[in-house]
Residue, then its C-alpha position, 0 to 999 in steps of 0.5 A: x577104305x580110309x580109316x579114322x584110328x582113335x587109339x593112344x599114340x603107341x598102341x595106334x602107331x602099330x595098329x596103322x601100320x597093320x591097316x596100311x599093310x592090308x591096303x587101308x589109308x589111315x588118319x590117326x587121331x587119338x581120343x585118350x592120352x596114357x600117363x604112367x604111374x612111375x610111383x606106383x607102389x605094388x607092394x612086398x606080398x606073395x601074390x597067388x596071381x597078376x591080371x591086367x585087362x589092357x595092355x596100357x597096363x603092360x606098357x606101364x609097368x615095363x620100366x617099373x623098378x618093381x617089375x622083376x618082383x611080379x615077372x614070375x606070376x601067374x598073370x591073367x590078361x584079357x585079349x591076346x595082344x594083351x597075352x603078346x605083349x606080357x610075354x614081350x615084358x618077361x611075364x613068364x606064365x601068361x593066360x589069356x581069355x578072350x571074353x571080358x572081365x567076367x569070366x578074367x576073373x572066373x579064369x583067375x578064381x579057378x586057378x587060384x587058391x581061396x585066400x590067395x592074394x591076386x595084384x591087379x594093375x589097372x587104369x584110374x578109369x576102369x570098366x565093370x568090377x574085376x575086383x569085386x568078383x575076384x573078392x567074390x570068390x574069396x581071392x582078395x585083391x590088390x588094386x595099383x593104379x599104373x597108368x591114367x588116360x587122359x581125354x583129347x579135348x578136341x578133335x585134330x583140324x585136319x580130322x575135323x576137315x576130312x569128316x565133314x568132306x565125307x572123306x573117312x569111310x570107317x572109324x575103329x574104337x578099342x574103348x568105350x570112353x575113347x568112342x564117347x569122347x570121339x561123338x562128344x568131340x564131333x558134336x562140339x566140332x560140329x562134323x557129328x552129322x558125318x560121323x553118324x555117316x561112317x562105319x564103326x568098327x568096335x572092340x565090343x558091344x560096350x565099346x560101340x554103346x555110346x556109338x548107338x547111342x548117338x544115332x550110328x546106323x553102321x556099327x560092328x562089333x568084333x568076335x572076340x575083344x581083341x585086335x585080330x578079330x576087329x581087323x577080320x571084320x574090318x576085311x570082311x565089311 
C-alpha cells in the first residue's frame, strides 16, 4: 500500500522505516510539530512516582539538566514504545500498560503510597484527566509541561496532489488532534472527498472520532494503543 504518515518528524521517521521494511511506500507528512520545554522546572520533591503518556514526553526530557534526579523513579507509561524508549533514557523502573490513562492512573495508584507525590511530564495539550484521577486517589500530582505540539497549517503539495489522484491508499494517526487537524487541513485543500476515500488506520477509538466524523467509511482501530498493534492490523487489512 501506499501510506500517508502523519506523525511528528522523529517519531515518523522510524515509523516509515517499519512500514517500508514490511513493503508499504511511504509519504510522510507531519500534522503536529514537537517543541521541548528546556526550562521546565520538575521540582526538588521526593516523587513516590513518574507517568508519561507519549514518548514526546520521553524525548523532552532526554537532555534536561534535571533528568539524572527522576531516572530512579518508579515510571508509569502508556504503551510499550513509550515503555522502550524510557528504557533507552536510563529510566530504570518502568511499567507500562496498554489501555489508556484510566486505568495509567489506576496502575500508578495501586502501587503508590496514599499521599505519595506522583511528577507528571505532559504536553500543553492533553487528552482525558490523568491528573484528576491520580488526585482522586489521594496521590497528588506535579504537573511539568516538557514539550507543546504545535498544528501544521497546511497539508505539503505534494500530499495534497498525491489525495486528489487517489494515489494514497491508508492514512495512519497516532492523535486524535494530529487526525483532526489532518481532515481539517484536507477540507481547506480541497482533496476532503479523497480522504474520505482511503483507509484510516487508528492508535484508538479517540484517535479515529474525528476521522468518523467527517464521513470516513474505512476506519480501524488498533488492539492496543501502541504502535505494534497499529502496524498488525495495517498487515492484516
Amino acid at each position: 500500500m501506499h501510506i500517508l504518515l502523519t506523525r511528528p518528524e522523529r517519531q515518523g521517521r522510524r515509523t516509515a522505516e517499519l512500514l517500508r521494511a514490511r513493503g508499504h511506500s511511504v509519504t510522510h507528512a507531519p500534522m503536529l510539530r514537537i517543541e521541548v520545554n528546556p526550562d521546565a522546572d520538575l521540582g526538588n520533591g521526593s516523587y513516590a512516582a513518574l507517568v508519561m503518556t507519549s514518548a514526546n514526553a520521553v524525548d523532552a526530557i532526554g537532555r534536561h539538566p534535571q533528568k539524572a534526579s527522576i531516572l530512579n523513579v518508579p515510571t508509569f507509561v502508556v504503551g510499550e514504545r513509550t515503555a522502550e524508549a524510557a528504557r533507552e533514557a536510563g529510566f530504570t523502573d518502568v511499567i507500562s500498560t496498554d489501555a489508556d490513562v484510566v486505568r495509567l492512573a489506576e496502575i500508578a495508584a495501586e502501587k503508590t503510597p496514599p499521599g505519595g507525590l506522583v511528577l507528571y511530564l505532559a504536553g500543553e495539550d492533553r487528552t482525558g484527566d490523568l491528573a484528576g484521577s491520580l488526585e482522586a486517589a489521594s496521590r497528588p500530582v506535579r504537573t511539568v509541561e516538557v514539550y507543546r505540539a504545535v498544528a501544521a497549517t497546511a497539508l505539503p503539495v505534494q500530499t495534497v496532489r498525491a489525495l486528489q489522484s487517489d494515489s494514497i491508499d491508508a492514512v495512519l494517526h497516532y492523535s486524535r488532534r494530529s487526525a483532526e487537524t489532518f481532515v481539517g487541513l484536507a477540507a481547506v485543500g480541497s482533496c476532503l472527498v479523497n480522504v474520505l476515500k482511503c483507509k484510516h488506520f487508528c492508535l484508538s477509538a479517540q484517535v479515529a472520532q474525528p476521522l468518523v466524523g467527517a464521513g470516513a467509511t474505512q476506519v480501524y482501530v488498533a488492539q492496543r494503543p501502541d504502535e505494534s498493534a497499529l502496524l498488525d492490523l495495517v498487515g492484516n487489512i
